[in-house]
DSSP file (Angstrom, degrees, kcal/mol; ACC not computed):
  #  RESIDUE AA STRUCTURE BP1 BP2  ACC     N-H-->O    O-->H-N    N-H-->O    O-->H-N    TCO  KAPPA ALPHA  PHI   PSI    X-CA   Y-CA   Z-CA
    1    1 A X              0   0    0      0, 0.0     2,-0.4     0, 0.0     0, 0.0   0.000 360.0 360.0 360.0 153.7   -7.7    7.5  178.1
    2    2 A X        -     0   0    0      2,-0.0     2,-0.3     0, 0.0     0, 0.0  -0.823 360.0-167.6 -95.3 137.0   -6.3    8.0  174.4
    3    3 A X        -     0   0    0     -2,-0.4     2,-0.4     0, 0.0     7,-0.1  -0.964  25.6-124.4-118.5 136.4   -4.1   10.6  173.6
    4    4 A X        -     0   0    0     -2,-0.3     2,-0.2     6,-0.1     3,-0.0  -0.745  29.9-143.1-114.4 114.2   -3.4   11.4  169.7
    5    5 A X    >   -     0   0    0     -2,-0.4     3,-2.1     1,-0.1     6,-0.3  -0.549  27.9-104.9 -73.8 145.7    0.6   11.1  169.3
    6    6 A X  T 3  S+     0   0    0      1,-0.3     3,-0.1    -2,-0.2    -1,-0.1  -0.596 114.8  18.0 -63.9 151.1    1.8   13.5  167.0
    7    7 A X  T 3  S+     0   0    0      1,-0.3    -1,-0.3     2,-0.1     2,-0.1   0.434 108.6 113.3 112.7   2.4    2.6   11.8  163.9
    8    8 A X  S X> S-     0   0    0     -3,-2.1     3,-3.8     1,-0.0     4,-2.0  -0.266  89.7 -67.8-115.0-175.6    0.1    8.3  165.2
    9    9 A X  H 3> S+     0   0    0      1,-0.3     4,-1.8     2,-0.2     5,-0.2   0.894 135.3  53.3 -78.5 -29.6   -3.1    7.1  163.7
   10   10 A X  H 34 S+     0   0    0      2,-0.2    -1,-0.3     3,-0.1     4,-0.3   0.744 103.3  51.5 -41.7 -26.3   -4.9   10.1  164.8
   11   11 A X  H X> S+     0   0    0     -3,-3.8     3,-2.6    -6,-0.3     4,-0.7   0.947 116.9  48.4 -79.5 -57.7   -2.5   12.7  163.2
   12   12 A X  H 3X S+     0   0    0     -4,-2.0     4,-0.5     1,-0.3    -2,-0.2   0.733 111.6  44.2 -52.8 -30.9   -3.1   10.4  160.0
   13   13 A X  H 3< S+     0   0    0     -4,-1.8     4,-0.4     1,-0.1    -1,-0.3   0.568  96.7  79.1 -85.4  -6.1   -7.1   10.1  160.0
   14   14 A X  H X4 S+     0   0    0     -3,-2.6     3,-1.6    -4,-0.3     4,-0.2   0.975  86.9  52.5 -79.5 -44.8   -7.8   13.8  160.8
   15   15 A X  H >< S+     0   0    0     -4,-0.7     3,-1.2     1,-0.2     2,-0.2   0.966 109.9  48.1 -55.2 -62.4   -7.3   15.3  157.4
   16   16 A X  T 3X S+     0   0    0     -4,-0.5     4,-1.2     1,-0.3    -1,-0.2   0.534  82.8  97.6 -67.1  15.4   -9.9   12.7  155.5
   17   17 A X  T <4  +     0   0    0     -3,-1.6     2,-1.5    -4,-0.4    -1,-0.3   0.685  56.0  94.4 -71.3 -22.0  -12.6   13.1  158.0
   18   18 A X  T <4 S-     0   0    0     -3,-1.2    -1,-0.2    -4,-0.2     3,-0.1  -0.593 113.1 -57.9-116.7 116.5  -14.7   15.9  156.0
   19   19 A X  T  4 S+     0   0    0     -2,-1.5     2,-0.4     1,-0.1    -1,-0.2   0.731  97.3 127.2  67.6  28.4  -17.3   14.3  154.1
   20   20 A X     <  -     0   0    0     -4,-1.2     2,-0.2     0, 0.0    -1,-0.1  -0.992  52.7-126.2-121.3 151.5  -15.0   11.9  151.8
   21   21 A X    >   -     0   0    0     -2,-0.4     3,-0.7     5,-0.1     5,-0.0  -0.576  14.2-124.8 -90.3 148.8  -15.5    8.6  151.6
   22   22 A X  T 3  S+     0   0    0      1,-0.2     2,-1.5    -2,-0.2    -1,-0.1   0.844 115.8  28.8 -42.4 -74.6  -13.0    5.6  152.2
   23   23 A X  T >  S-     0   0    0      1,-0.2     3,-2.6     2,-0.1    -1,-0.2  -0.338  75.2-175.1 -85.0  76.7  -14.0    4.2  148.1
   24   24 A X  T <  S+     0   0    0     -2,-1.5    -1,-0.2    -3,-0.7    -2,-0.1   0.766  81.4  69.0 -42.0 -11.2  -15.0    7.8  145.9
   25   25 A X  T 3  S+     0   0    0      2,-0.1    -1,-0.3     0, 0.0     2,-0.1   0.943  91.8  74.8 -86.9 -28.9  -15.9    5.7  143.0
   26   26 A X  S <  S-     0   0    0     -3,-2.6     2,-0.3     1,-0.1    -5,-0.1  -0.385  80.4-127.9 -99.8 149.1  -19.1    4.2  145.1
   27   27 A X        -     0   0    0     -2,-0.1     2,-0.3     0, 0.0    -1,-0.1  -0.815  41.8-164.7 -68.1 120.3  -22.4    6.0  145.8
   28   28 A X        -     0   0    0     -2,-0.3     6,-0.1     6,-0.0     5,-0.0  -0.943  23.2-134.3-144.4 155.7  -22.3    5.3  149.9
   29   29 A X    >   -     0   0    0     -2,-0.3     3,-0.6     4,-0.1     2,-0.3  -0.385  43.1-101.5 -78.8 167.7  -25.4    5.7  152.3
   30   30 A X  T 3  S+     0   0    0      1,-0.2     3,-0.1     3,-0.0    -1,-0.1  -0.800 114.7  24.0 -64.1 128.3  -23.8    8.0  156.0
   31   31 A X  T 3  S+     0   0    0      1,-0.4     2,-0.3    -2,-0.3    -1,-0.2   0.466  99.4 107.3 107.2 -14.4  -23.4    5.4  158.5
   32   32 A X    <   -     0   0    0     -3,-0.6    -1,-0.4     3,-0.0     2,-0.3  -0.931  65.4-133.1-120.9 143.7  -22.9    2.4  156.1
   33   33 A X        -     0   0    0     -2,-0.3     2,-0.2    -3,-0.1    -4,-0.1  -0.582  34.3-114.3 -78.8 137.4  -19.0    0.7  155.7
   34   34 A X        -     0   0    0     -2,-0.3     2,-0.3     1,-0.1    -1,-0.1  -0.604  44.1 -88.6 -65.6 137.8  -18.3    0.3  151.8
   35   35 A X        -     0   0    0     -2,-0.2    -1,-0.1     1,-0.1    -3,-0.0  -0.381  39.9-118.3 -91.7 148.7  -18.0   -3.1  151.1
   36   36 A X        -     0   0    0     -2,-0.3    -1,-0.1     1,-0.1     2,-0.1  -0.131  29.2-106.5 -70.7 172.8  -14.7   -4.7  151.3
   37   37 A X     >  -     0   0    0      1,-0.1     4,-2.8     2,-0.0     3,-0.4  -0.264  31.4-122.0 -57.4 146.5  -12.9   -6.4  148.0
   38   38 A X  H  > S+     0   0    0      2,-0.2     4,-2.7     1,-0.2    -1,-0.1   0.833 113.8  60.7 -60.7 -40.1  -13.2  -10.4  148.4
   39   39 A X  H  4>S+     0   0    0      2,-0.2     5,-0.5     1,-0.2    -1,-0.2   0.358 100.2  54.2 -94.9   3.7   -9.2  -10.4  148.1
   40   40 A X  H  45S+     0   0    0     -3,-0.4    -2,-0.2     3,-0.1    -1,-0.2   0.764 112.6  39.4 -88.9 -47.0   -9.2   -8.3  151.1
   41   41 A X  H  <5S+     0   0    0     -4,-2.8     2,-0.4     1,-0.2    -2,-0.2   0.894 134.1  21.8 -36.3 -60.0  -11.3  -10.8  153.1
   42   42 A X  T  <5S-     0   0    0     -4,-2.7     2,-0.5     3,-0.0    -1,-0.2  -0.953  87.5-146.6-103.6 144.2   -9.5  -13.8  151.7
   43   43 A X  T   5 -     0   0    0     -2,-0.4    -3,-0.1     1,-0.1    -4,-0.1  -0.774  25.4 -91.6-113.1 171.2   -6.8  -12.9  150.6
   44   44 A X      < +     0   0    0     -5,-0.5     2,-0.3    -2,-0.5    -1,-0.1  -0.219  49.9 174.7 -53.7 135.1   -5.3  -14.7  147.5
   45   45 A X        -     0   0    0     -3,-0.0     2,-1.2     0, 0.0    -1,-0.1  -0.834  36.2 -77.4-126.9-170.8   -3.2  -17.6  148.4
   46   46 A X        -     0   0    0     -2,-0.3    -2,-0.0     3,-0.0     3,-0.0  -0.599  34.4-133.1 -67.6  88.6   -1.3  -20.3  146.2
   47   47 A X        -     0   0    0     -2,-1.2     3,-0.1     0, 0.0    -3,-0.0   0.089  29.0-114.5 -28.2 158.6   -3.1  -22.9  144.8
   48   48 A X        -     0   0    0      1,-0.2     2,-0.6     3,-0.0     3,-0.1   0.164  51.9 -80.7 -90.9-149.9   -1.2  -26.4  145.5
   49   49 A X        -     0   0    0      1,-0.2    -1,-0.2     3,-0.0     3,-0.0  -0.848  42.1-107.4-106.2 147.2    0.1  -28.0  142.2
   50   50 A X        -     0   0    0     -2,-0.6     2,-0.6     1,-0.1    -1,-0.2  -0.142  39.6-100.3 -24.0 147.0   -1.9  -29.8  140.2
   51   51 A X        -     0   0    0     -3,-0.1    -1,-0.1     1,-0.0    -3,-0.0  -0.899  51.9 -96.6 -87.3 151.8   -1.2  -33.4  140.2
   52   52 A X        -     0   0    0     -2,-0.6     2,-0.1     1,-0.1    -1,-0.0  -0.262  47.2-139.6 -68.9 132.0    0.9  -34.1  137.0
   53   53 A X        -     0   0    0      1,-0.1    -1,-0.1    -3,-0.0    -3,-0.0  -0.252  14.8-116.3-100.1-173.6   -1.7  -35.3  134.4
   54   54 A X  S >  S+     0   0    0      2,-0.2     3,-1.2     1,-0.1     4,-0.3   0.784 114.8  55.1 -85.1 -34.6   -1.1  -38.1  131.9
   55   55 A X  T 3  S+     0   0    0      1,-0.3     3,-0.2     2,-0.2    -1,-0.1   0.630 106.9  46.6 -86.9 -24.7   -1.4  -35.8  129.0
   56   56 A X  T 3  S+     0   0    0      2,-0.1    -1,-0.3     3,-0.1     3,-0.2   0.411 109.6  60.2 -96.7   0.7    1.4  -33.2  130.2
   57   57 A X  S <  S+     0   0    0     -3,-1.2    -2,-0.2     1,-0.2    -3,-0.1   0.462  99.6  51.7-119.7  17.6    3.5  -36.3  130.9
   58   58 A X              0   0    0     -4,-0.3    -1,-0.2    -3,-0.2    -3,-0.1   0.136 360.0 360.0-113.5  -7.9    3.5  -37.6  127.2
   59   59 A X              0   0    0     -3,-0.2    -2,-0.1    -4,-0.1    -3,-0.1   0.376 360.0 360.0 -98.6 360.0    4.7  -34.3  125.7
């Protein structure tokens, strides 16, 4: 069974439980998740380099 540690992700979720939602900016249905950002799904990574063009390798 779960028991909420003081100071553990229960202590942390109790305050925002009445009636706000995770993203205020959005209009959001009860019962439906706001949808996440794309750069939380993927998140951003490095592109690899280019390969070195002819035209950067004449200046």
């Amino acid at each position: 069974r779960l028991l909420a540690l003081p100071g553990g992700r229960a202590a942390t979720r109790e305050p925002e439980r009445p009636g706000t939602p995770a993203s205020p900016g959005k209009p959001q249905k009860p019962g439906e998740r706001p949808m996440p950002k794309p750069s939380e799904v993927f998140p951003p990574r490095r592109r690899p380099a280019p390969p070195p063009s002819e035209e950067r390798a004449a200046g």
